[in-house]
BAFI-539046 format. One line per 2 residues: number of its first residue (from 1); their letters; for each residue x, y, z of N, C-alpha, C. Coordinates in pm, 1 decimal. Last residue first. Example, Ala and Ser with C-alpha at 12.3 -4.5 7.8 and 13.67 -1.06 7.14 Angstrom:
2
2	SA	1285.0/-225.0/708.0/1367.0/-106.0/714.0/1290.0/3.0/787.0 ~ 1319.0/-569.0/780.0/1230.0/-450.0/780.0/1320.0/-330.0/780.0
This chain:
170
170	XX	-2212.5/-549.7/5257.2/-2218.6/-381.1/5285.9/-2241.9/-372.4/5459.4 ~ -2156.2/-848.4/5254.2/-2138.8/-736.8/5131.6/-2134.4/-583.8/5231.0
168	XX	-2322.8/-980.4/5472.9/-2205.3/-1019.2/5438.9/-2120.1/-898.1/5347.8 ~ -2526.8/-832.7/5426.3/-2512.3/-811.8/5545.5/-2375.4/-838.3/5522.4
166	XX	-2655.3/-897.6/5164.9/-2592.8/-758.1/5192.1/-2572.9/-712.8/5345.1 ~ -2692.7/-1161.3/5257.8/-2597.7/-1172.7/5148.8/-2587.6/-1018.5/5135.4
164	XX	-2904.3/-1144.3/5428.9/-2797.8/-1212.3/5473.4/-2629.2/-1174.9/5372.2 ~ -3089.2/-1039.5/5241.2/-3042.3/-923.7/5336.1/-2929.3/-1012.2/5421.7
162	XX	-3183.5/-1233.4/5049.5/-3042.7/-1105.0/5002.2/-2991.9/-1049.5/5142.2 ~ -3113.3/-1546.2/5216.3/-3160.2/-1439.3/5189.8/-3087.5/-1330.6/5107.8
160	XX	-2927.4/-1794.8/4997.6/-2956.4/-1754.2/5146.9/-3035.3/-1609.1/5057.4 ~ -2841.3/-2147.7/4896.0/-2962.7/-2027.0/4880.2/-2951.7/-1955.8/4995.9
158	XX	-2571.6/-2283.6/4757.5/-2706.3/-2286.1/4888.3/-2758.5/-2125.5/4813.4 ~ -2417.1/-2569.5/4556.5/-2544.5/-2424.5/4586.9/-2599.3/-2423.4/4729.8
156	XX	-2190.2/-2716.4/4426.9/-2256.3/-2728.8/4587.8/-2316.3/-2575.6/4534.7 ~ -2045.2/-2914.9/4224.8/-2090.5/-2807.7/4221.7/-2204.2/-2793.7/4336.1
154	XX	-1822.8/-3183.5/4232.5/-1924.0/-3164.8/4266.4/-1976.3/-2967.9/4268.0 ~ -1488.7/-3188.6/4259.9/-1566.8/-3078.6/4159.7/-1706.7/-3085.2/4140.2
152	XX	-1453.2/-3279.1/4486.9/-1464.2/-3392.4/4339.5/-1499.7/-3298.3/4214.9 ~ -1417.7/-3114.1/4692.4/-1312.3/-3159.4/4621.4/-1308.9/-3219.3/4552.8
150	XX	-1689.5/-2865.8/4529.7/-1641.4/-2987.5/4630.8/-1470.7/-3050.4/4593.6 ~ -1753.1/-2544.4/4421.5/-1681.0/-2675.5/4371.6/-1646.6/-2779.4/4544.7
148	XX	-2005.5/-2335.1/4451.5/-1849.6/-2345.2/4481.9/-1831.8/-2492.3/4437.6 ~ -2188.2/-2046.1/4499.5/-2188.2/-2160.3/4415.8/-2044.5/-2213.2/4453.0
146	XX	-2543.4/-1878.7/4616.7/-2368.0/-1874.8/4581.0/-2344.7/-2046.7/4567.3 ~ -2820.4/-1721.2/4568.4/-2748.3/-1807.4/4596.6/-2562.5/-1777.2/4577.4
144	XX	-3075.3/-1515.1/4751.2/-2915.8/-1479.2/4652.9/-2878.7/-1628.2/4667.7 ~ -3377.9/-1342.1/4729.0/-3292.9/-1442.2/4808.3/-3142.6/-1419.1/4675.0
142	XX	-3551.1/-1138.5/4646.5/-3518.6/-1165.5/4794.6/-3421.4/-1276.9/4840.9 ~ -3591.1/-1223.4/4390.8/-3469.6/-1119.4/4438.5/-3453.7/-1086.5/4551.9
140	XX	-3567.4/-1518.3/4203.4/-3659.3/-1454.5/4310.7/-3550.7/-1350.6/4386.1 ~ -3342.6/-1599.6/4111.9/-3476.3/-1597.8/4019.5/-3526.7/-1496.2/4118.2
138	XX	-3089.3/-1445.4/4301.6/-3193.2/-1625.5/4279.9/-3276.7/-1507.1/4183.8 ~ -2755.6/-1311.8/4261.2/-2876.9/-1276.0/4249.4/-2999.6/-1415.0/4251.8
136	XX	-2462.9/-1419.3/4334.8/-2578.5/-1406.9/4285.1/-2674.0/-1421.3/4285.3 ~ -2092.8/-1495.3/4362.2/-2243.0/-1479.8/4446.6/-2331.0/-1413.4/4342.1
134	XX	-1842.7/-1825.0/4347.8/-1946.2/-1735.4/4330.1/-2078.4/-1715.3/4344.7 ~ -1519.0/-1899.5/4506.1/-1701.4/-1915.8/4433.0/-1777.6/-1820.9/4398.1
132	XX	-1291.3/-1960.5/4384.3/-1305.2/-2047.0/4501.2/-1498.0/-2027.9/4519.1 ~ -1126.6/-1936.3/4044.5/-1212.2/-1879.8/4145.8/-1274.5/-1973.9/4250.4
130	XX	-952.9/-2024.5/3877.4/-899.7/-2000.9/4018.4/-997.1/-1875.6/4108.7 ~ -1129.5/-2250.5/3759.5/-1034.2/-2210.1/3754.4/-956.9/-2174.2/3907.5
128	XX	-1403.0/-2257.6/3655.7/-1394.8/-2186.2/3789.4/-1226.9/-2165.8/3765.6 ~ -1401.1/-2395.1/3439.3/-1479.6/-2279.2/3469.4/-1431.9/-2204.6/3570.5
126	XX	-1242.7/-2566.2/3487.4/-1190.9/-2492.6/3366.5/-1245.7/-2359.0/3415.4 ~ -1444.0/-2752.9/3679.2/-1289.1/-2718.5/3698.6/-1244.4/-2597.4/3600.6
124	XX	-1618.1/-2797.6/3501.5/-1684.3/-2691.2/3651.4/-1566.9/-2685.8/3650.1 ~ -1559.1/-2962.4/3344.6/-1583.8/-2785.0/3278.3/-1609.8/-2705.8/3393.5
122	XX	-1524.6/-3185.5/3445.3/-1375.0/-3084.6/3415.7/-1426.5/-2944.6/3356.7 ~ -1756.1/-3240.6/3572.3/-1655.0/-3207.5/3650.9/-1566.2/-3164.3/3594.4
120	XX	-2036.3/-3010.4/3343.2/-1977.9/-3153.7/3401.9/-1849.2/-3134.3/3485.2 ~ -2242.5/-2809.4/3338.8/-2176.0/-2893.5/3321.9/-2115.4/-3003.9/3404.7
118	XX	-2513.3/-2747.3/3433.1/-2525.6/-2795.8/3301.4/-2381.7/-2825.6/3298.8 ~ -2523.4/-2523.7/3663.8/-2556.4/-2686.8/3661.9/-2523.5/-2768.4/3552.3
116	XX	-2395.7/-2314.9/3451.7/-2336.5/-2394.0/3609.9/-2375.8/-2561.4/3579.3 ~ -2602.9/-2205.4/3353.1/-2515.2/-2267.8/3296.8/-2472.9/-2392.5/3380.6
114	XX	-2803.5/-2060.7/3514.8/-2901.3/-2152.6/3437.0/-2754.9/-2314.0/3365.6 ~ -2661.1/-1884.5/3660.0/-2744.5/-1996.2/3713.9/-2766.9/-2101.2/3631.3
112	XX	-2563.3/-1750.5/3427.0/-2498.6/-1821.0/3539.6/-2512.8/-1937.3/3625.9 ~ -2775.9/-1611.1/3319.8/-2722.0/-1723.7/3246.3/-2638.7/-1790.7/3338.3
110	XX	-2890.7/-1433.3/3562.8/-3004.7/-1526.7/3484.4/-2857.0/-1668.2/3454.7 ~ -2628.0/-1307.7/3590.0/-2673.6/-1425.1/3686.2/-2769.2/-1515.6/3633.2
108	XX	-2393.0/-1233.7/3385.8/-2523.9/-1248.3/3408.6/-2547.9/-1320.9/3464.1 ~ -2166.9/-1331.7/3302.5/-2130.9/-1283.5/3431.0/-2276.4/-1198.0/3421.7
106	XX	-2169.6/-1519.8/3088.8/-2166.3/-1560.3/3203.6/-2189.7/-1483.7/3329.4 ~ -2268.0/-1507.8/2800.6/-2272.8/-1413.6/2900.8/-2297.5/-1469.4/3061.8
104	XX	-2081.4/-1585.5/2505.2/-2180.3/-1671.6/2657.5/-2157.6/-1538.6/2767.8 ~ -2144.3/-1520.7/2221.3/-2085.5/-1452.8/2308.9/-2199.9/-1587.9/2444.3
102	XX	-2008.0/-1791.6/1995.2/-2096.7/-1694.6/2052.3/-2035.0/-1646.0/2109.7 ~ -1924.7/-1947.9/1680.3/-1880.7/-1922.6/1800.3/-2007.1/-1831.3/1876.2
100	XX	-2107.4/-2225.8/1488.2/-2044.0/-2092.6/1538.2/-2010.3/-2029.7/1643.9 ~ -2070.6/-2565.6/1544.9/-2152.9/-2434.6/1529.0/-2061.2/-2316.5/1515.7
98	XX	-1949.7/-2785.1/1575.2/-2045.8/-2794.3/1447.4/-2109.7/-2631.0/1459.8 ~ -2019.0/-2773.8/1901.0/-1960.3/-2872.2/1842.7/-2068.6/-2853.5/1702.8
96	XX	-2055.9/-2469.0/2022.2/-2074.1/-2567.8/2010.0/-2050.2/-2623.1/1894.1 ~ -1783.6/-2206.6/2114.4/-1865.0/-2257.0/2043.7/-1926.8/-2396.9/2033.2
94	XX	-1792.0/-1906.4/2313.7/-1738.7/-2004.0/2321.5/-1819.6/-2092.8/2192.0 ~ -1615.7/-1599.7/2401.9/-1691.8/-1674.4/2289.3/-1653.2/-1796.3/2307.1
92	XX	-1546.5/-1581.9/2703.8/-1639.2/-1473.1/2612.2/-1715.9/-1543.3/2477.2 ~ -1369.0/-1727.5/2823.6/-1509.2/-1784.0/2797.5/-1607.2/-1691.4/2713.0
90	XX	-1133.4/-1614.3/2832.6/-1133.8/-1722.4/2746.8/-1290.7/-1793.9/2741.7 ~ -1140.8/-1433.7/3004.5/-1179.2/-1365.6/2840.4/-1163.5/-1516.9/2775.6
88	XX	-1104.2/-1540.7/3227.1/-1261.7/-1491.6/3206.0/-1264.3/-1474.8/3065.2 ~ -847.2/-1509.3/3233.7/-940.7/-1684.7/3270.9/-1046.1/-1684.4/3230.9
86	XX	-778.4/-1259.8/3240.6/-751.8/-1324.0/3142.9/-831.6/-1475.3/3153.1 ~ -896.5/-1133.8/3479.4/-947.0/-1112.3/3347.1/-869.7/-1231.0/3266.5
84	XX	-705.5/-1293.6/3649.8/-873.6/-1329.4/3660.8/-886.2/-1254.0/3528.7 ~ -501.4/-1190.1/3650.7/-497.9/-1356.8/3632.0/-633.6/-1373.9/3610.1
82	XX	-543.5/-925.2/3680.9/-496.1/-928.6/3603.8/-515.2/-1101.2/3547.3 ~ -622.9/-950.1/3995.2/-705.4/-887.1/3896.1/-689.9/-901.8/3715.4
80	XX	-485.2/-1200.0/4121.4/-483.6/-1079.2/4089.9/-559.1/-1084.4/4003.7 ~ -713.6/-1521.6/4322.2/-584.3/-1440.4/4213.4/-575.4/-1324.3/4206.5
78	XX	-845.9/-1597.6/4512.8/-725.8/-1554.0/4579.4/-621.1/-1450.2/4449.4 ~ -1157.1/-1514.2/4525.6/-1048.8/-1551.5/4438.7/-946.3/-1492.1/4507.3
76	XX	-1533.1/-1460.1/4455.8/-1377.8/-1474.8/4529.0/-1278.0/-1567.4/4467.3 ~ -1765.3/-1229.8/4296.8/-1672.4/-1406.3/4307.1/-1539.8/-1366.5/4426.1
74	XX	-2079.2/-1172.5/4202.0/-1945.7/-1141.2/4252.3/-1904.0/-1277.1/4262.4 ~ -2261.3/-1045.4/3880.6/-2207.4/-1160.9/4014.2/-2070.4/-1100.7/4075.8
72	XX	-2497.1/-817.4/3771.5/-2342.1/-871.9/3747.9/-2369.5/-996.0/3865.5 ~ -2767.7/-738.7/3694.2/-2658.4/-640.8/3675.4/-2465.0/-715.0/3637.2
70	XX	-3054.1/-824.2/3748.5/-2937.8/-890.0/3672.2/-2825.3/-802.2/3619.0 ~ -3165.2/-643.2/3926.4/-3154.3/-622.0/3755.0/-3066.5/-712.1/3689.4
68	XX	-3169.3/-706.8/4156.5/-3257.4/-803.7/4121.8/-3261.6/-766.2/3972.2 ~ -2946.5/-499.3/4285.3/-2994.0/-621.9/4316.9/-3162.1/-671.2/4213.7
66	XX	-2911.5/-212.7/4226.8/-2889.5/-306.3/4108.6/-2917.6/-442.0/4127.0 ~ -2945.2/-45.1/4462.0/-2991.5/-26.8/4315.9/-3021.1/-124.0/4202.5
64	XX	-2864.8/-135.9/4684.5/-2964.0/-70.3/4683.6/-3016.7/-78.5/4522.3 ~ -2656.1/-322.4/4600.8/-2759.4/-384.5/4695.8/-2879.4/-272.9/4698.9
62	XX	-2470.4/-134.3/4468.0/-2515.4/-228.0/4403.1/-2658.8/-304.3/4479.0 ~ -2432.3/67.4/4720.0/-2539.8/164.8/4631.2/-2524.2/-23.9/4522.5
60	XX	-2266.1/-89.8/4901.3/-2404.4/-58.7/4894.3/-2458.8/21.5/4788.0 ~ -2071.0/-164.9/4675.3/-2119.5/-270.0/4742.7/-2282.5/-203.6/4791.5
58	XX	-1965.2/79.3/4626.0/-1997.8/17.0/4532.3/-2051.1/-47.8/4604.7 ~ -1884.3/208.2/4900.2/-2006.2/260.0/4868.4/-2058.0/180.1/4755.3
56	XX	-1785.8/-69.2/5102.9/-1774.3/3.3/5047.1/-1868.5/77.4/4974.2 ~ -1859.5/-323.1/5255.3/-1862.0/-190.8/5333.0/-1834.4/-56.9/5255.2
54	XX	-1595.4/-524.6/5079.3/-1748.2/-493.3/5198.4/-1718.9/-377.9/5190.7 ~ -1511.5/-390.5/4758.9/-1453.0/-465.2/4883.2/-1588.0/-428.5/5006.8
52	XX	-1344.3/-550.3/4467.0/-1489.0/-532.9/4571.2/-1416.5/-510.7/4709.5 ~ -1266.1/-500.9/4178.5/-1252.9/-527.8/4252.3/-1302.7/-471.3/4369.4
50	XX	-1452.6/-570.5/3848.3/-1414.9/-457.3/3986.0/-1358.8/-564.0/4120.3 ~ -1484.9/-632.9/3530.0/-1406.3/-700.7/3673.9/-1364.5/-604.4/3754.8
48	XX	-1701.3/-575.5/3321.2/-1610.4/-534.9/3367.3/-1586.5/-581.5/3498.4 ~ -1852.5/-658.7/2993.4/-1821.9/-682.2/3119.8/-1706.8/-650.0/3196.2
46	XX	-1962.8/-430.5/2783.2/-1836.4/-490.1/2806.1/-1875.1/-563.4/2906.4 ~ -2122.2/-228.6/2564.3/-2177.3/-408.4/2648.5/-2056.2/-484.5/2703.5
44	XX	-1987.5/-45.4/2566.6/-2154.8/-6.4/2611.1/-2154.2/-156.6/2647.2 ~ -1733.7/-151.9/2377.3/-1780.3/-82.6/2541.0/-1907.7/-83.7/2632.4
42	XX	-1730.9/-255.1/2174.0/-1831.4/-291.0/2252.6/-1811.1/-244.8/2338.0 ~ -1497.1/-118.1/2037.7/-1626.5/-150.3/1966.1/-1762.5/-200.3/2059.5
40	XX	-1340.1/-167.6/2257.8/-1338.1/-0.5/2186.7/-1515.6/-3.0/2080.1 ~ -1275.3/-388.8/2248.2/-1297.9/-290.1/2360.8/-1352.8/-147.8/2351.0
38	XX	-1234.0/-499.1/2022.2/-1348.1/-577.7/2078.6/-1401.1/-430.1/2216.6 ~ -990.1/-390.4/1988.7/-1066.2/-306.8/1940.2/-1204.7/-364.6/1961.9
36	XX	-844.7/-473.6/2301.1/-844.6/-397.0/2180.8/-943.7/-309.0/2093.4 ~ -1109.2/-638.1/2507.3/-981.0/-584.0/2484.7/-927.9/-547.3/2370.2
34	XX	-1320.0/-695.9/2725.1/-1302.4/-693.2/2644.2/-1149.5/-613.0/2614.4 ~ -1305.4/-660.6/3047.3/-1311.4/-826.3/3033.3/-1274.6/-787.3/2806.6
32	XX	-1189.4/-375.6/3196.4/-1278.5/-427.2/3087.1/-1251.6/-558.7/3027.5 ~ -1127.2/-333.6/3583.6/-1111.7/-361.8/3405.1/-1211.1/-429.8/3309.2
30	XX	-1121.3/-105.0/3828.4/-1165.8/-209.9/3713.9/-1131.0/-257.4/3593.8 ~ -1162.7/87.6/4054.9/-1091.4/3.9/4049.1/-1115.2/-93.6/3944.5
28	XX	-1328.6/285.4/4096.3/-1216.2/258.7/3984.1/-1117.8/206.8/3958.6 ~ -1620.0/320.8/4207.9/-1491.8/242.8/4243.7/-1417.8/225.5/4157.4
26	XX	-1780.7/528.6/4170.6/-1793.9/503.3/4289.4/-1655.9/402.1/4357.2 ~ -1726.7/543.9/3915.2/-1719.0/678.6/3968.6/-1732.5/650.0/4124.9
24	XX	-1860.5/300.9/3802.3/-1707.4/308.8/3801.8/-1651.0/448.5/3901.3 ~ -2124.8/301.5/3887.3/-2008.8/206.3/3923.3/-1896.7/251.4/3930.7
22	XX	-2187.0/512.5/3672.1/-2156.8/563.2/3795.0/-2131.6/437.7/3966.6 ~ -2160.7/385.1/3413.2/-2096.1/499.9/3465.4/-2082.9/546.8/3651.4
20	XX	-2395.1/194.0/3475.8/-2204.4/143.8/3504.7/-2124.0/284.9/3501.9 ~ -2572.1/311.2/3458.4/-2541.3/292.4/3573.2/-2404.7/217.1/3569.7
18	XX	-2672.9/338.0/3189.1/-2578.3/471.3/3240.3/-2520.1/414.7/3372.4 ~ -2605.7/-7.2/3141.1/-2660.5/81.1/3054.3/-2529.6/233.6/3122.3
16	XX	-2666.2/-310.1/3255.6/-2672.9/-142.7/3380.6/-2673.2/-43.1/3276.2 ~ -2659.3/-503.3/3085.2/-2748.6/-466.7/3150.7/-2813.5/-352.6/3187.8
14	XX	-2384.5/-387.9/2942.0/-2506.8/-397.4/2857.8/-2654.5/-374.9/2921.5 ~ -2186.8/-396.0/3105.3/-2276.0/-285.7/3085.0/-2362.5/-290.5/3016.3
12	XX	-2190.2/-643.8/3436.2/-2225.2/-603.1/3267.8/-2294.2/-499.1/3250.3 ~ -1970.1/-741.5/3660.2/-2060.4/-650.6/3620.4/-2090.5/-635.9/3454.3
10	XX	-1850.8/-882.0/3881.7/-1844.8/-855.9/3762.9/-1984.2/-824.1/3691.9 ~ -1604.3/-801.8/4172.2/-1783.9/-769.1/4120.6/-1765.2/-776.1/3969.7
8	XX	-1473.3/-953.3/4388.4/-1488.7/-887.3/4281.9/-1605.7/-881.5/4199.5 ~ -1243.9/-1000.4/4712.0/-1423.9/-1019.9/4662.2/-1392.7/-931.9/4500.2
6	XX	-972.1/-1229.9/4745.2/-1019.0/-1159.3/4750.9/-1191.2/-1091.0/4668.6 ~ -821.5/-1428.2/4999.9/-893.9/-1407.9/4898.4/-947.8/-1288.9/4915.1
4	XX	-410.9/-1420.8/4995.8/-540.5/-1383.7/5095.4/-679.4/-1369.4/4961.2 ~ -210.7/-1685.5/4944.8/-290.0/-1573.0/4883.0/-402.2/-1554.0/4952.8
2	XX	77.9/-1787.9/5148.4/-106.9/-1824.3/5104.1/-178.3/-1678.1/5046.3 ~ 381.1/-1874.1/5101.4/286.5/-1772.1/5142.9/151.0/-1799.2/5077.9
């Protein structure tokens, strides 16, 4: 049996602040990428994995409100909600060779964009995992790119309008 894919919005509260409150009030469907007491101590800046779906009121009130605040990305993925937070919490801190660990805020588009290109074919593989691609916000907030792996793990971008990309969404 083939896993049907499915859309998910990852979202940061650090960005959105009060407006993830009323994310979640619009779709409660979610979880917090942080966990235990990382969860409890950083709430206000958690990233949280919603699950999306077109046409829904999260989808438009994000395209009305939150398009160009660097709010979050969406992704597809055939996995459960549950397989995907855990793939994701392994990038929360990551560290360079000789350094200290960080927080990499991936599910910021600014850093998303800027990361992506920067690696190589087994970190685009690790990265992505069992996500098939991901959507976000361009520098410029009239347009949105999205991102996906070739079968060499080549990393492929196109650029389309937002209103193409909240035509697809809402």
């Amino acid at each position: 049996m083939v896993n049907e894919i499915t859309i998910f919005a990852l979202l940061d509260a650090a960005r959105m602040g009060p407006a993830m409150e009323q994310a979640q009030l619009l779709n409660d469907d979610f979880t917090s990428l942080y966990k235990g007491r990382s969860e409890a101590l950083l709430a206000p800046f958690a990233p949280h994995l919603f699950s999306f779906t077109s046409e829904s009121d999260l989808s438009r009130w994000f395209f009305a409100q939150g398009w160009g605040e660097a709010w979050g990305v969406f992704l597809a993925s055939p996995a459960p909600p549950d397989e995907l937070v855990r793939h994701f919490r392994r990038f929360l801190k990551v560290g360079l060779e000789g350094g200290n660990p960080f927080y990499l805020r991936f599910y910021d588009p600014r850093v998303l964009r800027a990361f992506l290109p920067t690696c190589d074919a087994l970190q685009l593989r690790l990265f992505f995992g069992p996500v098939d691609y991901f959507w976000l916000e361009d520098e410029d907030p009239a347009y949105g790119a999205y991102f996906w792996l070739d079968e060499t793990a080549t990393l492929i971008t196109h650029r389309v309008s937002r209103a193409e990309l909240a035509h697809y969404f809402c």
